[in-house]
N, C-alpha and C positions, 0 to 999 in steps of 0.2 A: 447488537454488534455495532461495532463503530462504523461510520460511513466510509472511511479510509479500507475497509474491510470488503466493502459490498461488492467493489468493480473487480473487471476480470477475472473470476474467478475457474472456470474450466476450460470452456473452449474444448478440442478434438482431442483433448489428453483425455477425455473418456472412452473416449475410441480404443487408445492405447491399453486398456485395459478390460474392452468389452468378451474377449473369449478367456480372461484369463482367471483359472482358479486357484483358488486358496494355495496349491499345490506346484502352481505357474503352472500347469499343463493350461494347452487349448481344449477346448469345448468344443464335440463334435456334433455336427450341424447333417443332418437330414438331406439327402440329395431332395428326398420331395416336396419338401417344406423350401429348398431355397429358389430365390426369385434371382433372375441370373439379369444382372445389369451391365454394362457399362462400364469399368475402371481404366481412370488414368493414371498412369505410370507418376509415380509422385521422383522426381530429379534429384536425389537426397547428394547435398552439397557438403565440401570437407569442410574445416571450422580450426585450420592451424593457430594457435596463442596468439602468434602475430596478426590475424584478425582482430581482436579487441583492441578498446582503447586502450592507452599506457597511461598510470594513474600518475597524475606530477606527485604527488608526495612518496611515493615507491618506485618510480621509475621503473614499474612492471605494467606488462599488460593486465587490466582486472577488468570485470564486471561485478558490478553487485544489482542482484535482483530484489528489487522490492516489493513484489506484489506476488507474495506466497501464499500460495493456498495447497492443502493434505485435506484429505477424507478419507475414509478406511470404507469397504464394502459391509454392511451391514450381513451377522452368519459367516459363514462357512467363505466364503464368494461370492460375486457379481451375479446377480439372480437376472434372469431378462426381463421381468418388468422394470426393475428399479434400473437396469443399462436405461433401458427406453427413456423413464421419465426424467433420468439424468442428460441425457443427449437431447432430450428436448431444452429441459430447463437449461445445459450449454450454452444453445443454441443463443437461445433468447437473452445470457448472462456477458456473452461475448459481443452482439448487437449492441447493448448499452455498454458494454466499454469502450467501444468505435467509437459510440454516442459522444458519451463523455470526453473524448478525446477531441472528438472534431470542436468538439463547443470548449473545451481549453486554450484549443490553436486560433481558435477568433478571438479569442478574449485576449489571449496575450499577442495578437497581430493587431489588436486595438488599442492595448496597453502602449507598443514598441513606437506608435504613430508620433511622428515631429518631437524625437528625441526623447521618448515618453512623456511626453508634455499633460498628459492628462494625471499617469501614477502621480506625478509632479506636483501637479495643482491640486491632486484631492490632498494629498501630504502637507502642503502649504496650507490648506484650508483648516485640517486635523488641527495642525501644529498649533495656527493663529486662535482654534478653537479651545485647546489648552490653556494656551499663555492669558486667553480671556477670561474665562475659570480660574486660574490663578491671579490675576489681577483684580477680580471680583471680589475674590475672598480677602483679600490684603485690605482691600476698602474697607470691608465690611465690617472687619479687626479694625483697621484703626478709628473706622467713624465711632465705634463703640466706646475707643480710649479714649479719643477727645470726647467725648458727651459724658465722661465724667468729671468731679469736678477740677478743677487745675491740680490742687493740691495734692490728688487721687491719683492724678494720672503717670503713666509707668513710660518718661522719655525713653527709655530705652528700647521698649514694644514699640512706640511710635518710630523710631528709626527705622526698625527694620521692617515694619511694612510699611515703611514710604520705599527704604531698598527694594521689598520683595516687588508693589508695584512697579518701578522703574526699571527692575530685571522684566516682569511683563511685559510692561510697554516696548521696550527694546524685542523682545522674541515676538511681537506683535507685528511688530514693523520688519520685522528680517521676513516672517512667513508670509506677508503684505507684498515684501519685494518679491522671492520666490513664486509668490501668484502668479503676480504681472510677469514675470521670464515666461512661464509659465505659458500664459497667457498671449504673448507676443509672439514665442514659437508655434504655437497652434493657430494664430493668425496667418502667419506666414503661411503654414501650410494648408490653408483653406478649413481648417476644422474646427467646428464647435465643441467644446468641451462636452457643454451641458448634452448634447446630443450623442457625443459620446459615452455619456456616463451612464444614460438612458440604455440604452445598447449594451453595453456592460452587466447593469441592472439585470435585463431579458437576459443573456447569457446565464449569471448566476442562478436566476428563476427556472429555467431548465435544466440546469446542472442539477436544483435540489428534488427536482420532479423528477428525473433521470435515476438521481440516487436514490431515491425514494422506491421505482422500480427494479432498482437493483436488491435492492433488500428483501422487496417481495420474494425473488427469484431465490434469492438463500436462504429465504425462512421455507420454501419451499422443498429447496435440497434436502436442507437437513430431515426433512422426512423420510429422506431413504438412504442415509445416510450416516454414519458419525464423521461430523466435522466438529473440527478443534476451534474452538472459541476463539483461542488467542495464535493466531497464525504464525508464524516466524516471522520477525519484527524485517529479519535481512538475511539472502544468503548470499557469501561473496565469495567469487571464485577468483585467486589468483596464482599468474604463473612466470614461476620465478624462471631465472634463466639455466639454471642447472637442469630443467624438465621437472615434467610434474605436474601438481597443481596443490593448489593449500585452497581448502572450502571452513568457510564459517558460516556457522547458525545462531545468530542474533534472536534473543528474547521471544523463545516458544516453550509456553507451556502446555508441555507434552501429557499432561494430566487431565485437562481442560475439554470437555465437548461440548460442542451448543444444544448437542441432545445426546446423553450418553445414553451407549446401549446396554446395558449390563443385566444379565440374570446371574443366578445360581451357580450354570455352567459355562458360562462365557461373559468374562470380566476384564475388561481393557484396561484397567490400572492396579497398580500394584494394591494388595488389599492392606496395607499397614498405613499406607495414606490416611489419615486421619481429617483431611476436607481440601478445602480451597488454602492458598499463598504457603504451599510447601515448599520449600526451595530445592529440593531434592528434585519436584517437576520443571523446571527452570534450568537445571545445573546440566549441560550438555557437552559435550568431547565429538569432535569427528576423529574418526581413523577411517582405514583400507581405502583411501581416495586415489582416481584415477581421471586420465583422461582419456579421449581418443578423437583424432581429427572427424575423421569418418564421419559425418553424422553430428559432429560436436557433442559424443558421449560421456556423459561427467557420472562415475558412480564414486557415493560414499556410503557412509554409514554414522549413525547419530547414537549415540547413547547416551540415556537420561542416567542421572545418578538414583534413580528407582531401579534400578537394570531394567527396564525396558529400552528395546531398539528396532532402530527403521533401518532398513538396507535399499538408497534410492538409486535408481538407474535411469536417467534423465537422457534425453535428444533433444538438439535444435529441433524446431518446429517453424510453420509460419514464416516460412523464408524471405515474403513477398508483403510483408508488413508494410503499410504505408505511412505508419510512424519511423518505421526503421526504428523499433523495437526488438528486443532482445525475449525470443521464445525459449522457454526450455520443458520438458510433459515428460511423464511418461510413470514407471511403475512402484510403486514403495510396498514393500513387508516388512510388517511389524510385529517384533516376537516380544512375548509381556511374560513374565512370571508370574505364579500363578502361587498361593499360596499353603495349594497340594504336592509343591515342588516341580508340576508340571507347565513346559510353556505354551501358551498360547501362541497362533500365529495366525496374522491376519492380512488381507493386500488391500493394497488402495490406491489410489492417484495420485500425482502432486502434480501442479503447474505452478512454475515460477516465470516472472515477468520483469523485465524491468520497466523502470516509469523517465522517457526522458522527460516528459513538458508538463506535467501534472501534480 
C-alpha cells in the first residue's frame, strides 16, 4: 500500500459501529458482563454549509476530504474480538497521524523561516546543480568535435554547444545569485541554513519511521478485516445555494481488497469480474444525498457500474482537532449481487478526513 494510504486511518469511527449488525440492530449486552464506567456527555455541535470554507473557483462552500478510508466487517457483522483488535489497532493508527502531523508543522514552520529562505536556497542549489550538468555535457560534445580533425569537424554542432554552454553558464549565475538572496535573508534573520537543513533532514527521518509504523498498523487491520486497496482518491462535498449538497467519489476501486475475503457462500464482488483494472470497478454515480446541520450528517450512496453499492451515513467527529481538521466516521452497507441472483449485504466503517498541511 502506498504510504499516502497508511495515515489516519480509523480512529473512534470504530466505535461507531461497535454494536452494530449486519442488520443495523444493536447487540445486546449482558447486564452481568457489563463493567459500568464513567461517561461523558460528548456536546454534538450543528455544522450549518455556511461553516466551510467557500471554494474561489465555485464560489460555494465545499469541503473535500482526502484521507478515505472503508472496511467492511469480516461475516455476517462486527464479531467482538475483531471490534477489540480494531479499537486497539485505531488507537495506535490515530497516535501516528498526530505524529505525523505534528512533524509536518515543524518542517513546514522551518521551511516558512526569513521568507523561506532555506526552500529558496536548496532550489537555488538544485537549479545551479542542473545547469552544471548541462554545461558539463555541452563541453564534453564539443571537446570531442574539436579533437577531430578540422576538416571532420561539424561548425554547426560546434555552435550550439558553445550556445548550449553559455545558456549554462547564465542559469549558473542566476541560481548563484538566488543563493546569496537566499543566503542574505537567513543572515539577517540569525539562521543557518546548513543547520536548518540538518533539522529538516531529522524531520523527514521520522516521518519515514512513523510511516513505516503506520503500515505495520494496516497490515495488521487487514487481518480482521476486508479493506479496499485502493481507497477513494477524494470525497467532496459541496453545497450549493439553492440547499442541498452535491458529493463526489474520486478514483475507488470498489473491486479491490488488501485481503479479500471470499468463499463459496459469501463473495464481495461481482462474480463476472474477470480480475484486476476492470473499469466497471472504478465507474461510480452518487445519488439519494443529504445533509443535516445537526451533527453535520452527510448520507449518500455510491454505485459501482458492477451493481454493487455502499449506502454511507457519516457525522462530524473530533470537534476539538488541533489541526482544525475536518472529521467525518461513521456507518456504510454494502449490498453486492450475487450471481444466484441473490444480494449480499454487508456493514463497515468509513472515515474520511481532510489533510490541511500534509
Amino acid at each position: 500500500m502506498n504510504a499516502n494510504r497508511n495515515t489516519a486511518v480509523l480512529s473512534a469511527a470504530a466505535v461507531l459501529g461497535l454494536g452494530l449488525s449486519a442488520s443495523g440492530c444493536w447487540m445486546r449486552v449482558s447486564p452481568a458482563h457489563a463493567k459500568r464506567v464513567s461517561v461523558e456527555a460528548v456536546n454534538i455541535q450543528t455544522f450549518p454549509p455556511q461553516d466551510y470554507a467557500v471554494d474561489p473557483a465555485s464560489g460555494i462552500p465545499t469541503v473535500e476530504l482526502r484521507n478515505v478510508k472503508v472496511f467492511l466487517w469480516l461475516g455476517e457483522g462486527p464479531q467482538p474480538d475483531k471490534v477489540s483488535s480494531v479499537k486497539v489497532i485505531s488507537r495506535e493508527i490515530d497516535r501516528l497521524d498526530d505524529a505525523g502531523f505534528d512533524l509536518t508543522a515543524q518542517r513546514l514552520a522551518l521551511e516558512s523561516q526569513a521568507n523561506n529562505a532555506y526552500l529558496r536556497w536548496t532550489e537555488a542549489k538544485e537549479d545551479h546543480a542542473k545547469a552544471e550538468n548541462d554545461r558539463n555535457r555541452a563541453q564534453r560534445k564539443l571537446d570531442a568535435e574539436l579533437a577531430k580533425p578540422e576538416a571532420q569537424q561539424d561548425q554547426g554542432k560546434i555552435q550550439a554547444y558553445r550556445d548550449q554552454i553559455a545558456v549554462a553558464d547564465a542559469a549558473m549565475a542566476d541560481a548563484d545569485a538566488k543563493q546569496q538572496a537566499a543566503e542574505n535573508d537567513a543572515g539577517q534573520a540569525g539562521l543557518d541554513l546548513a543547520q536548518v537543513g540538518a533539522q529538516i533532514d531529522d524531520i523527514n527521518n521520522q516521518v519515514s519511521d512513523n510511516t513505516a509504523k503506520g503500515q505495520a498498523q494496516v497490515d495488521q487491520l487487514t487481518d480482521v478485516v476486508d479493506f479496499y486497496s485502493q481507497q477513494p482518491e477524494k470525497v467532496k462535498l459541496e453545497f450549493p445555494a439553492g440547499g442541498g449538497v452535491n458529493v463526489s467519489v474520486n478514483d475507488w476501486d470498489t473491486c479491490s481488497y488488501y485481503k479479500a475475503f471470499a468463499t463459496d457462500n459469501n463473495i464481495v464482488m461481482d462474480p463476472n469480474i474477470p480480475g484486476e483494472d476492470d473499469e466497471r470497478c472504478t465507474t461510480v454515480e452518487v445519488s439519494n444525498t443529504s445533509y443535516e446541520a445537526y451533527a453535520g450528517r452527510v448520507k449518500f450512496t455510491v454505485k459501482a457500474a458492477t451493481g454493487a453499492e455502499w449506502d454511507f451515513n457519516l457525522v462530524r467527529t473530533r470537534y476539538a482537532d488541533r489541526f482544525q481538521r475536518i472529521f467525518f466516521q461513521g456507518r456504510v452497507e454494502g449490498r453486492f449481487p450475487l450471481a444466484n441472483g441473490k444480494v449480499l449485504t454487508r456493514t463497515g466503517i468509513a472515515k474520511l478526513v481532510d489533510k490541511k498541511n500534509n
